[in-house]
Structures are given as C-alpha cells and as structure tokens.
N, C-alpha and C positions, 0 to 999 in steps of 0.2 A: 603968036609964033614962039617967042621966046619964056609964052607962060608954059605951054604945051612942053617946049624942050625941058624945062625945069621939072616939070610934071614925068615927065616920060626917066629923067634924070634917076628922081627922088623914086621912082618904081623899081629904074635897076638897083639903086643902092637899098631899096629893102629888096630885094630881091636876091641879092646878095648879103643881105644881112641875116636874112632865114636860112639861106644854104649854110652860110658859115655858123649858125647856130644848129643847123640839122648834124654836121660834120662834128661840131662839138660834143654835140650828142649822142655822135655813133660812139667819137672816141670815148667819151664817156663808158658808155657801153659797154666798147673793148676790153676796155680797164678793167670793168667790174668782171668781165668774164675770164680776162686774163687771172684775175684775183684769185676768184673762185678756184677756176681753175687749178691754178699755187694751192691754197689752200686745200681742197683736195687732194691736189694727190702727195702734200704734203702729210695730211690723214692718213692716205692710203699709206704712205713709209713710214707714217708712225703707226698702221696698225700691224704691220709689216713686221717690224722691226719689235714689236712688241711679241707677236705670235712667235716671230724666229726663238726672242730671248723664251719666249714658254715653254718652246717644243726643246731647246736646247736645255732649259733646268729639268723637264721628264726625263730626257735621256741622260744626264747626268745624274738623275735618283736613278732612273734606273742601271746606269751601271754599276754605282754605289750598292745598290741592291743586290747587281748578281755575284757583285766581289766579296757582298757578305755571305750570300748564301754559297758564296765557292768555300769561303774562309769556314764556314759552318760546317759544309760537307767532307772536309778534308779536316778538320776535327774527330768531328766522330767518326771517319772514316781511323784514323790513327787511333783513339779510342778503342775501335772496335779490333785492329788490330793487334792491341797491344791483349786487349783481353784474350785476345783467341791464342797469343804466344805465351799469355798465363795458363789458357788452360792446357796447352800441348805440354806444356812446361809439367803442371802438375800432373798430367796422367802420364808423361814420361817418368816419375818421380813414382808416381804408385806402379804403374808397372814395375818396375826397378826393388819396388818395394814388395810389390808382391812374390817374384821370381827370388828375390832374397827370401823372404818367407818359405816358397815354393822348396830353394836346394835346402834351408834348416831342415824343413819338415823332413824332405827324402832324406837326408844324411842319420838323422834321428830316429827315424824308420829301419832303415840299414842297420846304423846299430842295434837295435833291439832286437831284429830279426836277427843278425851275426853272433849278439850274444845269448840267445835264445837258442842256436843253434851249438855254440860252443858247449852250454848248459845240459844240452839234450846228448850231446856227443861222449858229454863226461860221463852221464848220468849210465849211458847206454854200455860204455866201458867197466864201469865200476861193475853195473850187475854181469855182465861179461867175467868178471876176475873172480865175483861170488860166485857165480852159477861153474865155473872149472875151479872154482876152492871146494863147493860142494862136491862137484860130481869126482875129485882126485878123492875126498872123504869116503866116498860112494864106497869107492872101489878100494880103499882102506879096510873098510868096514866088511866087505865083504870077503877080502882075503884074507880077515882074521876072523869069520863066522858071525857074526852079530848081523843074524837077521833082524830081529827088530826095529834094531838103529836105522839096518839099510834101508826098512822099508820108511821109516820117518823120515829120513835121508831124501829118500824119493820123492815122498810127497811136498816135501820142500823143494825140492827141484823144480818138480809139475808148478808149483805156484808162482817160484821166481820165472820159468818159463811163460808163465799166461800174464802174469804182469809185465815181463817185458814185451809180448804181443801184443798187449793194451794198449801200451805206452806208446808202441811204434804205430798202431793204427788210430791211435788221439793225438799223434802228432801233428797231422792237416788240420784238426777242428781247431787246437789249442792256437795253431798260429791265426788261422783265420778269427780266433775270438780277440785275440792282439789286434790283427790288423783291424777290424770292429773296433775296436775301443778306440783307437786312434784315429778312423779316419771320423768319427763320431767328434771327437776332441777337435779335429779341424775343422770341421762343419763351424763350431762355435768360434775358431783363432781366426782360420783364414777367410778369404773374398770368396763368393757364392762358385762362383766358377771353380777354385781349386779343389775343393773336395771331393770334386765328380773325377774331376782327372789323378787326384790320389786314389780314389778308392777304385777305377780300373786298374792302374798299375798294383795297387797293395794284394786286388783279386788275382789278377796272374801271379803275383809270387807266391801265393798262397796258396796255389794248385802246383 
C-alpha cells in the first residue's frame, strides 16, 4: 500500500515535471517568436526608413534639378532679351540713319533742282535782253535803210528764237537726265529701299 502510494507519488511528480518542461518550452517558443517578431519588424523600419531617406534624396535632386533648370531658363531667357533690345536698338539707329540720309539726299536734290532752275531762268532772261537788243537793232537798221544788215539782223533773230525754243523744250529731258544721275548715285549711297522712293518723288518733279 505504501509502495503503490509512493509509486502513484513519483507519477505525479513526473507528471508534472513534463508539464513544467512542456510550459518551459512553449515559453521558450514565445521568446523566439516574440524575437523574431522584434527583429522583423525591426527590418521592416529599417527598410522603411531607408526607402523614406531614398525617396527623399530623389526629391531633393530633383528639386535641385528644376531650380537649375529655372535658373538656366531665366538666363537665357534675359540673354535672349537683352539681344533682342540690341537689335531694336540697332535698327532704331539705322532707321534714324537711314531718314538722316533720306532728308540729305532730298535737300541736295532741291538744291540742284532750285539751282538748276535759277540757271535756266538767267539764262532765259539774258537771251530775252539779246533777242529786244537785236530786234530795237532791227528796227534801227531799217529806219536808216540798210536792207542788208536787216535781213542778217533777222536771221539772227530766227536762230536766237529756235534756240531759245530748244532750250525751253529740253528743259524737262535736261532735268529728268539730273534726276537719272542722282538717283543712280543713290542706288550706290543709300539702303535698297530708298532709291525706289527717290526716284518716284525725283519722277514727279521732273514732270
């Protein structure tokens, strides 16, 4: 009876010696998976924390990037700027240049044409004084009978006559060959365009 009781004793105490080592074993267990666990997602926050810092150094190139390409664009945007206030600049300047050109030429035209005409006016007077010096001779000559003279008289008359009707009918061609000469002479001085608009206006003066 008392060997049985010992016997039955010694059952529960392994019997509880295995639990208590099964329970050791869970904890065991536990442990490791609590570990792991840790450990993971431990990983996980450093893979985390890695990708963040990744994606945040691309977006920091790339802002760096578009601050360059602003800084680029706005260069040669002022570049391009300043060029284009050079060339306004410069063809303000040849305009200016050319229209200065433009009033010489017409002023120099004028005059030639004014003294041209002053020329033609003298010229036109003078045979005017000859031709009433001849013709008072004329009639000199005939109130003192000298036919002869009168008739040489005459025919002197007749030819200062037809010369001065030469003269006043080659007056248009003589100018128009001026204004030919000169706007020919500008063709070579001036800019392509002005010598089409001189040589219309030099045409109408010369009609």
């Amino acid at each position: 009876m008392i060997l049985q009781a010992d016997q039955s004793l010694s059952a529960a105490e392994q019997e509880k010696e295995v639990q208590k080592l099964k329970n050791e074993i869970l904890k065991q267990q536990q442990r490791r998976l609590e570990e792991q666990n840790r450990l993971q997602e431990q990983s996980y926050k450093d893979m985390q924390r890695t990708h963040d810092e990744h994606v945040n150094q691309i977006l920091r190139q790339m802002e760096r990037e578009q601050e360059r390409m602003r800084r680029d664009n706005e260069r040669v945007l002022e570049a391009k700027l300043r060029q284009q206030r050079r060339l306004e600049e410069q063809n303000r300047l040849q305009e200016q240049s050319y229209k200065d050109m433009q009033r010489t030429h017409d002023e120099h035209v004028n005059q030639i044409l004014r003294q041209m005409e002053r020329e033609q006016e003298r010229m036109r007077r003078d045979n005017e004084r000859v031709l009433e010096a001849k013709l008072r001779e004329k009639e000199a000559l005939l109130q003192t009978g000298f036919e002869q003279q009168t008739s040489h008289m005459q025919r002197q008359i007749d030819l200062l006559r037809s010369e001065m009707h030469k003269e006043e009918k080659s007056k248009p061609s003589k100018i128009s060959r001026v204004v030919d000469g000169i706007s020919a002479a500008a063709e070579i001085i001036l800019p392509s365009f002005i010598p089409k608009a001189v040589g219309r206006g030099l045409s109408a003066i010369s009609k």
